[in-house]
N, CA, C and O atoms as a GROMACS GRO file, in nm:
protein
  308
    1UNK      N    1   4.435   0.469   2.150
    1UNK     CA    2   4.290   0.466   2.147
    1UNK      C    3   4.244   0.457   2.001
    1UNK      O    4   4.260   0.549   1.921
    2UNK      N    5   4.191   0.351   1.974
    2UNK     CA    6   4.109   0.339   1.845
    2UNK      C    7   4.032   0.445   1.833
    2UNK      O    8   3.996   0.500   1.937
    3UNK      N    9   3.982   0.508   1.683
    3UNK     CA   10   3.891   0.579   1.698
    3UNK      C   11   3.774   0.474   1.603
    3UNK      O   12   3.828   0.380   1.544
    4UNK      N   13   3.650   0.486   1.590
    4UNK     CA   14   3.511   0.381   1.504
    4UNK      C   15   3.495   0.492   1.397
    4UNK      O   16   3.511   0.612   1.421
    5UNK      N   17   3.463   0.441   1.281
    5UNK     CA   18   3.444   0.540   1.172
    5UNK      C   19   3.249   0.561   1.234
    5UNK      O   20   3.172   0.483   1.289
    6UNK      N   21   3.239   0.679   1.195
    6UNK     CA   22   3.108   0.670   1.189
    6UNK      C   23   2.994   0.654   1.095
    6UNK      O   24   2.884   0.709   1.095
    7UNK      N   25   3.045   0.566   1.013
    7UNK     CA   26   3.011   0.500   0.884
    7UNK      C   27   3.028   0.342   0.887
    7UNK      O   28   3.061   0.281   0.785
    8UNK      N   29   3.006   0.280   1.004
    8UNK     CA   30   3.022   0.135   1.001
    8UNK      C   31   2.922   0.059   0.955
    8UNK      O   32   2.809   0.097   0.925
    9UNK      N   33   2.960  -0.038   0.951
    9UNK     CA   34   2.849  -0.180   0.884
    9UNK      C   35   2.708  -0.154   0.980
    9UNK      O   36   2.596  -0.139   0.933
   10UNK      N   37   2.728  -0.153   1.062
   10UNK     CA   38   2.564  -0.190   1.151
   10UNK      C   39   2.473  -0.068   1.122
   10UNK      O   40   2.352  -0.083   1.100
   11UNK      N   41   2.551   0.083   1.125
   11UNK     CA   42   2.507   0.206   1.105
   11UNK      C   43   2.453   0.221   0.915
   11UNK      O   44   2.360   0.293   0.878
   12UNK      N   45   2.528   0.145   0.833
   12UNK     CA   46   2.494   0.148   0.708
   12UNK      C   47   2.335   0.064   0.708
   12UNK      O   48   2.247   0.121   0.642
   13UNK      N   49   2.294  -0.080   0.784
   13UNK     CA   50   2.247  -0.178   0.754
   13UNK      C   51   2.122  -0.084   0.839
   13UNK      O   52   2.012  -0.084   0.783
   14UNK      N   53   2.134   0.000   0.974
   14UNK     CA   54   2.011   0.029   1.024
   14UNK      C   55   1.993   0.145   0.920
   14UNK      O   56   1.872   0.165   0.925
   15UNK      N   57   2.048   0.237   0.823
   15UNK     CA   58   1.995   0.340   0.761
   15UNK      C   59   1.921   0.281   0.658
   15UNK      O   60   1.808   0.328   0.639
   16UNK      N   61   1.971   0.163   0.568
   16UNK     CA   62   1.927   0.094   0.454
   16UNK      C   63   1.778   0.040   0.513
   16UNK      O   64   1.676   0.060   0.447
   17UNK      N   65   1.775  -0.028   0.637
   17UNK     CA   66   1.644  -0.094   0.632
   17UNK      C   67   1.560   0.045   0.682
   17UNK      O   68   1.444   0.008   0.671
   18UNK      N   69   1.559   0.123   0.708
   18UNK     CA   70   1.464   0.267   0.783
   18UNK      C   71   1.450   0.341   0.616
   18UNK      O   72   1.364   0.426   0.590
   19UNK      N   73   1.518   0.304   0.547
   19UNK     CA   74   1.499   0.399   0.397
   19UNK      C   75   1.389   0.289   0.348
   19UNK      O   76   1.272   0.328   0.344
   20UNK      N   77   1.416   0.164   0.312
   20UNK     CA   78   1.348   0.076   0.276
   20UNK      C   79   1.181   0.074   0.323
   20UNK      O   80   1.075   0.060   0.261
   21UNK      N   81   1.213   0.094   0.446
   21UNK     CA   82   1.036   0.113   0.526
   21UNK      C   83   1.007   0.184   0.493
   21UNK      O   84   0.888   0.175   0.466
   22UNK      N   85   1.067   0.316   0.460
   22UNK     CA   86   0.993   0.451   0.448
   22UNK      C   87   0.961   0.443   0.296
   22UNK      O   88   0.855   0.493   0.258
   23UNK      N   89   1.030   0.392   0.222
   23UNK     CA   90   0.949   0.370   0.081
   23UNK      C   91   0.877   0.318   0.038
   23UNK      O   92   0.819   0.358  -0.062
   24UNK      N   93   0.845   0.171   0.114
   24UNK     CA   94   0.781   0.099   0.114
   24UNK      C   95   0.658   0.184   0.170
   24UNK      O   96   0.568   0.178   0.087
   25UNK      N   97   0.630   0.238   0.249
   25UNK     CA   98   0.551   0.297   0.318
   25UNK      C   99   0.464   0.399   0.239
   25UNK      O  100   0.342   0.411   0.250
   26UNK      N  101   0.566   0.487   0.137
   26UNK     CA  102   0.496   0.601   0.054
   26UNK      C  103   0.494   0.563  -0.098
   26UNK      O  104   0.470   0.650  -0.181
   27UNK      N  105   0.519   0.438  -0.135
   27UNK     CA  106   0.489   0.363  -0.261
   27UNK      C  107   0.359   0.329  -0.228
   27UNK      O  108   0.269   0.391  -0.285
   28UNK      N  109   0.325   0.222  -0.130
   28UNK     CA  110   0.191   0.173  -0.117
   28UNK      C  111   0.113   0.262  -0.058
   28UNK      O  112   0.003   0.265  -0.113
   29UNK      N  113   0.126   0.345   0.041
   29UNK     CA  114   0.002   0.413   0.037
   29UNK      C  115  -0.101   0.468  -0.015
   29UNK      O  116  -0.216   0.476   0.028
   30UNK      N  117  -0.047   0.512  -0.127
   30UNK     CA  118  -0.140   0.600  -0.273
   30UNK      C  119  -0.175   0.482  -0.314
   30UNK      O  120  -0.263   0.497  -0.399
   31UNK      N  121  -0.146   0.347  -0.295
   31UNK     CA  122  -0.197   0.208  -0.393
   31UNK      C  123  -0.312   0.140  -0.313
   31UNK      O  124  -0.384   0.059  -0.372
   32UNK      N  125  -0.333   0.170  -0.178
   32UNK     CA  126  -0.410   0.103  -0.083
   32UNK      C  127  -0.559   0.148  -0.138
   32UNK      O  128  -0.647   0.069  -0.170
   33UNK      N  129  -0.566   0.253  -0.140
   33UNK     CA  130  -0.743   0.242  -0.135
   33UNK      C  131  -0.768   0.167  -0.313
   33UNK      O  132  -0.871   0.101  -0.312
   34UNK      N  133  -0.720   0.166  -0.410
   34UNK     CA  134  -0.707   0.119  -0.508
   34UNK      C  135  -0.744  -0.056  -0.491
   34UNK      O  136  -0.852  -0.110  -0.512
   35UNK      N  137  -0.626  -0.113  -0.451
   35UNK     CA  138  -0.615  -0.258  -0.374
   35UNK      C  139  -0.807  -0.239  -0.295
   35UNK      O  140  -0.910  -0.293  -0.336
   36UNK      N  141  -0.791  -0.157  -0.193
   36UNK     CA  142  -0.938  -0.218  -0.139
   36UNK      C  143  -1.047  -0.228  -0.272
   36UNK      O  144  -1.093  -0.334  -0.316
   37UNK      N  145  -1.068  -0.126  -0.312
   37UNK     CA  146  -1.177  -0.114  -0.415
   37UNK      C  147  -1.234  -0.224  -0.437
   37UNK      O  148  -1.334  -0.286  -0.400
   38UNK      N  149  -1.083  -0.243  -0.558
   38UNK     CA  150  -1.113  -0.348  -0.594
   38UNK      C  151  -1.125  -0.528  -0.586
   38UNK      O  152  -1.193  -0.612  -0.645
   39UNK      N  153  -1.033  -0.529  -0.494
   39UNK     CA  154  -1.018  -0.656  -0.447
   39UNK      C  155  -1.167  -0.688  -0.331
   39UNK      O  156  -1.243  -0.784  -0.321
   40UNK      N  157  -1.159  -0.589  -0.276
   40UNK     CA  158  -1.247  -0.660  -0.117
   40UNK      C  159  -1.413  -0.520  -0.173
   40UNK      O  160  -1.494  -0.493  -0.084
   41UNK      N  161  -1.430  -0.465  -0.296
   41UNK     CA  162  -1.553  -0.387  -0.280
   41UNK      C  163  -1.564  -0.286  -0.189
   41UNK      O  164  -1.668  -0.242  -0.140
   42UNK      N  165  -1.446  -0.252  -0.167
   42UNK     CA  166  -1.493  -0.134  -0.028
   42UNK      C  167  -1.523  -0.014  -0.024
   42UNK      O  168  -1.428   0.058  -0.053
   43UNK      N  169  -1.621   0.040   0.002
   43UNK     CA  170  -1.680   0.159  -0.026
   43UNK      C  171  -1.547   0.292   0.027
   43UNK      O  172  -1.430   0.253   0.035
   44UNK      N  173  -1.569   0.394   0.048
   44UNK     CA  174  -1.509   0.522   0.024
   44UNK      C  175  -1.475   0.542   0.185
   44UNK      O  176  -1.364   0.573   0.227
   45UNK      N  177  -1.600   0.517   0.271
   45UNK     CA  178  -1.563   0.504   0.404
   45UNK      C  179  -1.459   0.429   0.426
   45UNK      O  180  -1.346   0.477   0.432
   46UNK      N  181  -1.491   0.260   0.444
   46UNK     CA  182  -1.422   0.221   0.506
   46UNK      C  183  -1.302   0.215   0.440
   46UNK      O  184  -1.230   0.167   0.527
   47UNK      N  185  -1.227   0.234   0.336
   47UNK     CA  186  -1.097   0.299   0.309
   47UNK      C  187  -1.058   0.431   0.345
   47UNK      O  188  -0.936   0.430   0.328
   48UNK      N  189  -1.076   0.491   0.367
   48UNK     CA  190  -1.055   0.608   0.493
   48UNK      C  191  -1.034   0.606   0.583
   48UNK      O  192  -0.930   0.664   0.615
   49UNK      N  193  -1.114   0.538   0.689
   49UNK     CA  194  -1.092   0.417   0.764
   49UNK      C  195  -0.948   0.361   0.778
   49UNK      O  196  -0.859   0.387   0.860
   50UNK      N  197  -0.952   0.290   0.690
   50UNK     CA  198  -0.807   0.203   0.674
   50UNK      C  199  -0.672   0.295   0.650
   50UNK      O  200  -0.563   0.252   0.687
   51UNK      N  201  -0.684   0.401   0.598
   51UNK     CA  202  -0.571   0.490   0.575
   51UNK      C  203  -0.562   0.544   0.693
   51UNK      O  204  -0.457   0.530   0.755
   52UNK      N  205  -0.626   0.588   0.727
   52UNK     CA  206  -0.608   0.690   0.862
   52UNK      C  207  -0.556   0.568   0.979
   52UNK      O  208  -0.441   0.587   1.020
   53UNK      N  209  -0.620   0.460   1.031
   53UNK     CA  210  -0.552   0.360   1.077
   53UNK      C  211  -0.390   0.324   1.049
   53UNK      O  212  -0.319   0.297   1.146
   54UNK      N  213  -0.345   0.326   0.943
   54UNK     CA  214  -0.232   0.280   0.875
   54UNK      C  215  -0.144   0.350   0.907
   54UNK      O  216  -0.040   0.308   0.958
   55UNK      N  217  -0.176   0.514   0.876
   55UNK     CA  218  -0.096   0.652   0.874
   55UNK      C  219  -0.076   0.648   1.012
   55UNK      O  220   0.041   0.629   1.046
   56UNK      N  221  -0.179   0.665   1.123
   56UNK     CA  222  -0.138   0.666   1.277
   56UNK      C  223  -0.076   0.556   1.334
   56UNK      O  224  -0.017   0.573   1.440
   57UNK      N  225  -0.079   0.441   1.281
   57UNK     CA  226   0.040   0.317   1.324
   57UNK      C  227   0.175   0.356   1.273
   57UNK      O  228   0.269   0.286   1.308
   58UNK      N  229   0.187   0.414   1.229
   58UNK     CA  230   0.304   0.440   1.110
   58UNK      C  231   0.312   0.522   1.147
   58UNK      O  232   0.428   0.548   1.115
   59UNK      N  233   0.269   0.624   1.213
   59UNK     CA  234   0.356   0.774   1.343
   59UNK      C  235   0.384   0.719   1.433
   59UNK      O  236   0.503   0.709   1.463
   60UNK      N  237   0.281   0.661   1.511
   60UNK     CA  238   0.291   0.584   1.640
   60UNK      C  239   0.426   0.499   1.651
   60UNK      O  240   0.518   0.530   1.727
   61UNK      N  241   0.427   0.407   1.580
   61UNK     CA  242   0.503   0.300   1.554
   61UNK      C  243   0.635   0.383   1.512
   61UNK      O  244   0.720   0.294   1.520
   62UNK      N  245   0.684   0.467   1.483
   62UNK     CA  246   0.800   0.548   1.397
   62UNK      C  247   0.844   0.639   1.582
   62UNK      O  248   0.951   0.644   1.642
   63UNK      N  249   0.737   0.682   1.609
   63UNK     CA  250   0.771   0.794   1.722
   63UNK      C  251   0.815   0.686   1.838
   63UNK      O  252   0.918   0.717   1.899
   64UNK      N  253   0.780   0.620   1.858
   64UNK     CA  254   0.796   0.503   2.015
   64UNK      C  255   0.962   0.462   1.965
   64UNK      O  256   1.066   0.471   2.031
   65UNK      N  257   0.943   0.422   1.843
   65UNK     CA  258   1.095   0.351   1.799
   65UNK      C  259   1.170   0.437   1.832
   65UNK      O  260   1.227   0.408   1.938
   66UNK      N  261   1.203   0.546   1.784
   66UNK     CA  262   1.309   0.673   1.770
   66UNK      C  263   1.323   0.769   1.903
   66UNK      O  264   1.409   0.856   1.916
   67UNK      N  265   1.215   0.732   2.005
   67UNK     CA  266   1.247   0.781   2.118
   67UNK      C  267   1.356   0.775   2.221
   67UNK      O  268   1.408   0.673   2.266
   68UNK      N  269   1.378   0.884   2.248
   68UNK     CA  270   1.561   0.902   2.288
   68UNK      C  271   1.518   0.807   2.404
   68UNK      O  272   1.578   0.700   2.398
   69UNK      N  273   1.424   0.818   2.514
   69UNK     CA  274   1.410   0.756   2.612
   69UNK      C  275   1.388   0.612   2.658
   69UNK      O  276   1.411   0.551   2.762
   70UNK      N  277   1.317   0.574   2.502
   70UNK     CA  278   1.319   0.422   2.506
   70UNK      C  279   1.472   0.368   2.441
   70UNK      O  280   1.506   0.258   2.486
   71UNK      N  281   1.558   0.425   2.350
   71UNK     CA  282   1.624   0.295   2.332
   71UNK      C  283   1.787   0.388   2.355
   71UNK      O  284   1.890   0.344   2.305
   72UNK      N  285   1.785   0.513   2.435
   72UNK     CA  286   1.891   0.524   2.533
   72UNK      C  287   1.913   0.393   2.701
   72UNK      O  288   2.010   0.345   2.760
   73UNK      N  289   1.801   0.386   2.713
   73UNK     CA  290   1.832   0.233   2.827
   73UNK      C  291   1.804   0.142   2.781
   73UNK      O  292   1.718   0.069   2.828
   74UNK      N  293   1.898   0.107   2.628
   74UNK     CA  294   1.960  -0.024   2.569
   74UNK      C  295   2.076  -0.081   2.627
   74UNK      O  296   2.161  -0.017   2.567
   75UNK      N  297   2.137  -0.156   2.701
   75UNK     CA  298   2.261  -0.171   2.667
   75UNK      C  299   2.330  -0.144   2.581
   75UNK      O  300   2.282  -0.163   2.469
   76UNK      N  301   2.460  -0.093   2.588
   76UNK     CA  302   2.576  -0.080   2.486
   76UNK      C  303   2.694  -0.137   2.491
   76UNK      O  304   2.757  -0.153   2.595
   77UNK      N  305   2.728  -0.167   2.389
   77UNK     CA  306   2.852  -0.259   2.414
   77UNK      C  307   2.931  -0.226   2.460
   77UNK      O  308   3.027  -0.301   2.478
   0.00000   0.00000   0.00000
């Protein structure tokens, strides 16, 4: 019986891109209402607005992914 290291290529490549999002994620956030200001004039509201939008896609979107129940009835090889 073979045993799989639990350090393989696919397990390295899904940790690298989930680190990548998550930095990407807490680099730009503190840069967003900045970006609105100035680029599009946007007052104080509607960047608030937009963060709070962003932040709850970005739970939402993080919690659905990682749910044991959705991607335990994946196929497995």
């Amino acid at each position: 019986m073979k045993s799989e290291r639990p350090w393989n290529a696919n397990y390295l490549q899904v940790m690298t891109a989930n680190f990548c999002m998550a930095f990407a994620f807490y680099v730009l956030t503190p840069l967003l209402p900045l970006y609105l200001s100035e680029h599009f004039s946007a007052g104080k509201d509607k960047i608030g607005l937009r963060r709070i939008g962003g932040i709850g896609y970005y739970g939402l979107s993080n919690n659905i992914a990682t749910h044991p129940a959705i991607y335990d009835t994946l196929p497995q090889r």
